[in-house]
N, CA, C and O of each residue as an XYZ file, in Angstrom:
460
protein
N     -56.641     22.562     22.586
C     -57.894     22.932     23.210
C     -59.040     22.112     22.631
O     -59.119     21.836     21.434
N     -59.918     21.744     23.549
C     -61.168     20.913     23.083
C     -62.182     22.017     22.400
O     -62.100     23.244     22.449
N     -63.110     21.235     21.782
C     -64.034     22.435     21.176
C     -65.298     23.180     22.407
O     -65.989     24.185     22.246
N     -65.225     22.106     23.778
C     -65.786     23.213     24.751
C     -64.902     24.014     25.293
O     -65.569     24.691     26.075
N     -63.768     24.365     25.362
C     -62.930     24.757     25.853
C     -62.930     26.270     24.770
O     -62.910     27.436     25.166
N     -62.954     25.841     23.510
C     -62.699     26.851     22.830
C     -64.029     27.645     22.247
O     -64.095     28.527     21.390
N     -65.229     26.901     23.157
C     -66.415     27.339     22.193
C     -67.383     28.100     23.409
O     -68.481     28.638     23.258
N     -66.526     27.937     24.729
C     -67.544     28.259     25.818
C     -68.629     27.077     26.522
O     -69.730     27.585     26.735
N     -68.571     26.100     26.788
C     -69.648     25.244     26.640
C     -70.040     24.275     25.858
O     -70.553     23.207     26.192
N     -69.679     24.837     24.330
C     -70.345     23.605     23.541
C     -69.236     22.537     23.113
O     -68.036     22.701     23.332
N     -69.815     21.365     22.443
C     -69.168     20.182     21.974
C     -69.772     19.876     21.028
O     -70.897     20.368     21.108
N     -69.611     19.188     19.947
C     -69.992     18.599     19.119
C     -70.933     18.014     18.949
O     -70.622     16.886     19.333
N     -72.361     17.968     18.483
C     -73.469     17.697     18.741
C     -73.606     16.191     18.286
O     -73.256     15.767     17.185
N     -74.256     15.333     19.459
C     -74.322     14.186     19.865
C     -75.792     13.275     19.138
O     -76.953     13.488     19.485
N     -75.475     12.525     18.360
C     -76.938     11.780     18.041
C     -77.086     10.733     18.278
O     -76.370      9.864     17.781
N     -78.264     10.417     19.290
C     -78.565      8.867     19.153
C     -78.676      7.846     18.696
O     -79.089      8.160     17.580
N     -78.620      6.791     18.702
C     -78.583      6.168     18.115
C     -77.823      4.538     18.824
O     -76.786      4.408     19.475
N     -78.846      3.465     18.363
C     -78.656      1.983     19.541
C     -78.157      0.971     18.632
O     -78.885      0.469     17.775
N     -76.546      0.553     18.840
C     -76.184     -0.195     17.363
C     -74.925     -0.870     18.148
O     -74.540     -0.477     19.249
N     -74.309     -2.008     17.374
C     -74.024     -2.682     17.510
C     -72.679     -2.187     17.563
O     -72.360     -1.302     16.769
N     -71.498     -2.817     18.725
C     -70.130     -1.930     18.254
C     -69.018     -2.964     19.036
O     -69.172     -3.236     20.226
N     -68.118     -3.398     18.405
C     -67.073     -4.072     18.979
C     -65.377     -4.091     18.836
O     -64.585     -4.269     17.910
N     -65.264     -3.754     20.547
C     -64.412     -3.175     20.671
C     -63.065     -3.779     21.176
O     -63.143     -4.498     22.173
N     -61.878     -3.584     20.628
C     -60.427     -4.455     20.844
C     -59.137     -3.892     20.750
O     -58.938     -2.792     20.234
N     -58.396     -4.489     21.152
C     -56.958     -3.653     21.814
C     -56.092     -5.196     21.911
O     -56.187     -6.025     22.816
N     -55.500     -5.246     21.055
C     -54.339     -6.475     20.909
C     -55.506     -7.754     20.895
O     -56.631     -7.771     20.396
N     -54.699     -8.885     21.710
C     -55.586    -10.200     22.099
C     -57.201     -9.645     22.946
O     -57.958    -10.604     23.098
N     -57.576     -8.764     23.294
C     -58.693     -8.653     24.309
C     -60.103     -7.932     23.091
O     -60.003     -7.345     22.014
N     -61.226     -8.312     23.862
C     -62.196     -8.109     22.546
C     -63.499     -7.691     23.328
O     -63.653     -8.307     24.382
N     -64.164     -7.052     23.111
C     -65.747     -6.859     23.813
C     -66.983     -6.183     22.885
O     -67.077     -5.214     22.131
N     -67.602     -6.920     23.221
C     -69.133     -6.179     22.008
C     -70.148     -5.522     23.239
O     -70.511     -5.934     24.341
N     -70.359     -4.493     22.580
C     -71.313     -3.580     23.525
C     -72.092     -2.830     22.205
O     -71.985     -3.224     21.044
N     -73.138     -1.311     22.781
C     -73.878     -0.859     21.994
C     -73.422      0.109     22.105
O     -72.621      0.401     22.993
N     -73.921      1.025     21.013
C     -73.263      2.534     21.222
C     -74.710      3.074     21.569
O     -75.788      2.702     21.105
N     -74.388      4.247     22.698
C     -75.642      4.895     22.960
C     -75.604      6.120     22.475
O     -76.691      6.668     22.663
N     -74.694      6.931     21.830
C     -75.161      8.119     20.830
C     -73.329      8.396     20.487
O     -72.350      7.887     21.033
N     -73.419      9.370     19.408
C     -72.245      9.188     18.384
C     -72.141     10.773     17.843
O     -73.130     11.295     17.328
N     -70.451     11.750     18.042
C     -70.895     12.625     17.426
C     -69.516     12.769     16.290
O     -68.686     11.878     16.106
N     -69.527     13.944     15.700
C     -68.287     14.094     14.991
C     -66.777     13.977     15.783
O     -65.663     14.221     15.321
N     -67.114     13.563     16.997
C     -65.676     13.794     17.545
C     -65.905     12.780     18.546
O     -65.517     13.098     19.671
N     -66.355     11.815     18.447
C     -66.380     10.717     19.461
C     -67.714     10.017     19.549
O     -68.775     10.539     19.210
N     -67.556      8.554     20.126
C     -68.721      7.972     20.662
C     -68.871      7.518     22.318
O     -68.061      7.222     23.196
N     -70.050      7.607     22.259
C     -70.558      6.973     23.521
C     -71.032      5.692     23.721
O     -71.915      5.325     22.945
N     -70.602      4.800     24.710
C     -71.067      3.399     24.560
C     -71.138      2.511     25.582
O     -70.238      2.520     26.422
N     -72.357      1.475     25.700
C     -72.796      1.330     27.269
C     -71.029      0.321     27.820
O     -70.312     -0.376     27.102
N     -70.946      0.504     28.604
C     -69.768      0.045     29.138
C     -69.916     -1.722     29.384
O     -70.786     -2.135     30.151
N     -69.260     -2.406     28.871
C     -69.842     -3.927     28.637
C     -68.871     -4.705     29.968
O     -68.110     -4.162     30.770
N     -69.216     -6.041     29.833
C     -69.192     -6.698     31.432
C     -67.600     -6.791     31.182
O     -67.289     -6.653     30.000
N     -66.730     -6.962     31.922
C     -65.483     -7.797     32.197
C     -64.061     -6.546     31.350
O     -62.963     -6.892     30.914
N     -64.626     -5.206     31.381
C     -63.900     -4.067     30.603
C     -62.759     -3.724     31.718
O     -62.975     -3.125     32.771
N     -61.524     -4.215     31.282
C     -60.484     -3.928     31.552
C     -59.928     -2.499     30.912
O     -58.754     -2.320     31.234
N     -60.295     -1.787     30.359
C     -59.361     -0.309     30.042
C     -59.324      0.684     30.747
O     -60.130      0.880     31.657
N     -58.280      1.554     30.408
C     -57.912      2.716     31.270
C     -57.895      4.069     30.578
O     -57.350      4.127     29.476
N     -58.374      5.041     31.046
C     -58.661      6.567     30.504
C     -56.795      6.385     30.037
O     -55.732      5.944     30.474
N     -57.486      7.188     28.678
C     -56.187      7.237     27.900
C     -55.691      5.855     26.696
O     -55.243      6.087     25.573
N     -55.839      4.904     27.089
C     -55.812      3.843     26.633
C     -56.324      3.834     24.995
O     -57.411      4.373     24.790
N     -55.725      3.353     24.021
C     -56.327      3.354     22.463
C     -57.117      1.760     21.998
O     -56.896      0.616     22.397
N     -57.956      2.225     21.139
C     -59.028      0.627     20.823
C     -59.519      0.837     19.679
O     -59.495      1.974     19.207
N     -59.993     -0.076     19.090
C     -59.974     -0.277     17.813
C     -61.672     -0.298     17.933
O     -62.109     -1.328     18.447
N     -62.564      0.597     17.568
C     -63.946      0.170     17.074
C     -64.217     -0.024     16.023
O     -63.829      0.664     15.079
N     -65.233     -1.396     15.913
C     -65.814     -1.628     14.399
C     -67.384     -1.126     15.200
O     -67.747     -1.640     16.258
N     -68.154     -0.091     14.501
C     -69.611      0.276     14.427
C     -70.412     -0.602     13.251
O     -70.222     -0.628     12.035
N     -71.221     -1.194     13.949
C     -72.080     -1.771     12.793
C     -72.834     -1.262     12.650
O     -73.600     -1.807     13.445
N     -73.570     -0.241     12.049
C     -74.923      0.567     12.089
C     -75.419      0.051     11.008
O     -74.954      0.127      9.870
N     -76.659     -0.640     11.470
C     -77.859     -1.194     10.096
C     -77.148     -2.539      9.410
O     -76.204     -3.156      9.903
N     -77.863     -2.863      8.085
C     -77.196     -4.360      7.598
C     -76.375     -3.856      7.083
O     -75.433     -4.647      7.042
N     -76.037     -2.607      6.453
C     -74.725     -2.449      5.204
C     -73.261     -1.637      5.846
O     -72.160     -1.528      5.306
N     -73.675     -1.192      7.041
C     -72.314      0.245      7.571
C     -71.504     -0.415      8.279
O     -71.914     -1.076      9.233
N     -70.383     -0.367      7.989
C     -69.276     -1.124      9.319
C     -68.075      0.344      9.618
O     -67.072      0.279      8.907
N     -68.129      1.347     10.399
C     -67.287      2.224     10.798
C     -66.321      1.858     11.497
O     -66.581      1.768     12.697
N     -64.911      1.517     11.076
C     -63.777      1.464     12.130
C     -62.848      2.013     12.238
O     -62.040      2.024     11.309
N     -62.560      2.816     13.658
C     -62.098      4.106     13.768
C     -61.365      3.341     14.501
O     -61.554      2.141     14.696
N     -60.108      4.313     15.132
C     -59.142      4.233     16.431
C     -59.761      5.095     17.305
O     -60.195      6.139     16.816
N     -59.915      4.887     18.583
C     -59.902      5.627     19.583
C     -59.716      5.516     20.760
O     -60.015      4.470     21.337
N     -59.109      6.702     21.485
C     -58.818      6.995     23.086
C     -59.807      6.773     23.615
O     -60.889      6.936     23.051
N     -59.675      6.304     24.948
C     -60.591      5.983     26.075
C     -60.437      7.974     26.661
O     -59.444      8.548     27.108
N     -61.645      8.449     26.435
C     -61.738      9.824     27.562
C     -62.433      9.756     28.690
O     -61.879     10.436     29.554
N     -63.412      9.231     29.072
C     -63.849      9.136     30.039
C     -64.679      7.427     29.950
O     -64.853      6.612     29.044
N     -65.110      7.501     31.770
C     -65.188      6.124     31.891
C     -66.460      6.135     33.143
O     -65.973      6.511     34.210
N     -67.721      5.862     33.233
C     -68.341      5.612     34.435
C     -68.915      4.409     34.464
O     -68.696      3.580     33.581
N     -69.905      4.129     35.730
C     -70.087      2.686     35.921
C     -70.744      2.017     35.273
O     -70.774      0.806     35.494
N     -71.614      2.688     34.086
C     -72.304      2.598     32.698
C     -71.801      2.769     31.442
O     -72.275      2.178     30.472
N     -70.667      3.703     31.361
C     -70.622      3.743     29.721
C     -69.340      4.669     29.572
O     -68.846      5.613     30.188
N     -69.114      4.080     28.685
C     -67.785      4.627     28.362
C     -67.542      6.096     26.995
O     -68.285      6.110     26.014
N     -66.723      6.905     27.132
C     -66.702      7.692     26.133
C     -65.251      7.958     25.435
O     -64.258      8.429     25.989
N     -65.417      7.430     23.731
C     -64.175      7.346     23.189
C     -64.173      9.064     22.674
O     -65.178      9.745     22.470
N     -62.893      9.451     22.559
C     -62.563     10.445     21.639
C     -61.438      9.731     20.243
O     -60.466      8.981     20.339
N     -62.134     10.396     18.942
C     -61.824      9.449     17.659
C     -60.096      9.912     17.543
O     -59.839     11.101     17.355
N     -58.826      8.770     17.684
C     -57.764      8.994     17.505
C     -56.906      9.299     16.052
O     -55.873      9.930     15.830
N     -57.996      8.417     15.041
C     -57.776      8.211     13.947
C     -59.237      7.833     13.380
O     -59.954      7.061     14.017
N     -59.569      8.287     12.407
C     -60.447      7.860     10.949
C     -60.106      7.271      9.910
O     -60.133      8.078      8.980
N     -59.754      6.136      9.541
C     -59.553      6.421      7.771
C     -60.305      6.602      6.566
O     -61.429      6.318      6.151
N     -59.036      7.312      6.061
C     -59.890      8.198      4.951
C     -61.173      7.537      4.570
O     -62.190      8.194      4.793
N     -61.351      5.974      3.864
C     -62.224      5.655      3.673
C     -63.511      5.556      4.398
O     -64.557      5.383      3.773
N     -63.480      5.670      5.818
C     -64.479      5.852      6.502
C     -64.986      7.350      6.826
O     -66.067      7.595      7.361
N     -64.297      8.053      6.531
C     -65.129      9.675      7.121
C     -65.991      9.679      6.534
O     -66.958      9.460      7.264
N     -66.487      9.911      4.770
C     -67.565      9.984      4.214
C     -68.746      9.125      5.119
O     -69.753      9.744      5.462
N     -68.590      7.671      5.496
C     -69.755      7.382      6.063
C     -69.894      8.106      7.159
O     -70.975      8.659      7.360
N     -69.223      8.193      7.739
C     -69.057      8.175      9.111
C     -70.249      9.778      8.977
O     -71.214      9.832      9.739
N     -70.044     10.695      8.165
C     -70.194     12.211      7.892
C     -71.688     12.060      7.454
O     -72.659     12.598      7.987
N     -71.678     11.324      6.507
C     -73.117     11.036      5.651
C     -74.384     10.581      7.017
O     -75.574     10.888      7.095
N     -73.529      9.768      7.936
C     -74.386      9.263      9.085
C     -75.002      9.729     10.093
O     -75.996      9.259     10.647
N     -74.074     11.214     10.492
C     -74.300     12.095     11.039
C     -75.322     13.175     10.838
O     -76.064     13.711     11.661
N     -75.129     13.444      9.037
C     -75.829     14.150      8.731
C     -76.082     15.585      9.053
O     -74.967     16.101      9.121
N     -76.670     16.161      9.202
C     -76.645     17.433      9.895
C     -75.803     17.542     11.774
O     -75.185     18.489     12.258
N     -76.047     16.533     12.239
C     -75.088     16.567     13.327
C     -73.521     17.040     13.651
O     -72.844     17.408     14.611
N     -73.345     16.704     11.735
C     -71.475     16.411     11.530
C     -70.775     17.766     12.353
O     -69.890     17.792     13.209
N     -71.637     18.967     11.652
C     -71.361     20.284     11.469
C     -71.886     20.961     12.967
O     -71.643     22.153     13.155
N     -72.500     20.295     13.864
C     -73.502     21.110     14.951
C     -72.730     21.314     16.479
O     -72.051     20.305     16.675
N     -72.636     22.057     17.360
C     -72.241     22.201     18.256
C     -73.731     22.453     19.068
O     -74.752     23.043     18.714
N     -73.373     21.736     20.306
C     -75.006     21.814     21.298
C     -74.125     22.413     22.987
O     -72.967     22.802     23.137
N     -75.129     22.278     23.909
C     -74.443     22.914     25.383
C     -73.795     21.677     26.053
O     -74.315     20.615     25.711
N     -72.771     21.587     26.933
C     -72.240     20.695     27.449
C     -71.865     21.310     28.522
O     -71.212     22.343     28.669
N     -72.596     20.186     29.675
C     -72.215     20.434     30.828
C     -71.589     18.956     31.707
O     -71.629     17.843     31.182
N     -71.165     19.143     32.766
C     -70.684     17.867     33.262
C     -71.365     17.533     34.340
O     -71.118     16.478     34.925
């Protein structure tokens, strides 16, 4: 069960944020921005020549600022003619602390979600 599924509505609370993020799956590669980021996935403007498919796994490196490089695994969950939304498949260990610290009060927050 997802956490709207199990929470009534809510999801994991989402923070903005406009940063640099590039994304790859074997030989294929694309740099786009992320348009907001929560404990359980990111959002990101959907970049030119994007061959993937809902379901599909990819490798993000997040560059946030000069010093943060976040690289997670993640599923393709949804997909529109703007932007794409990963759900996180994998973290490693070494990255949750940032990843958590970045969030900040977000890490922990559930907000309303509608479709």
């Amino acid at each position: 069960m997802t956490i709207q599924e199990n929470k009534g509505g809510l999801r994991s609370a989402r923070m903005t944020i406009r940063s640099a993020v590039f994304i790859s799956r074997g030989d294929e590669g694309w740099c786009s921005e992320i348009a907001d980021i929560s404990a359980t996935g990111v959002l990101i403007d959907k970049p030119d020549h994007w061959t993937g498919a809902i379901g599909d796994v990819f490798a993000l490196d997040m560059l946030i600022g000069e010093e943060l490089n976040i690289h997670v695994e993640a599923r393709l969950a949804r997909m529109t003619d703007a932007r794409l939304g990963f759900a996180y498949a994998r973290i490693p260990e070494d990255k949750e602390v940032p990843l958590w610290n970045l969030l900040g009060g977000y890490a922990d927050s559930l907000e309303p979600y509608s479709t």
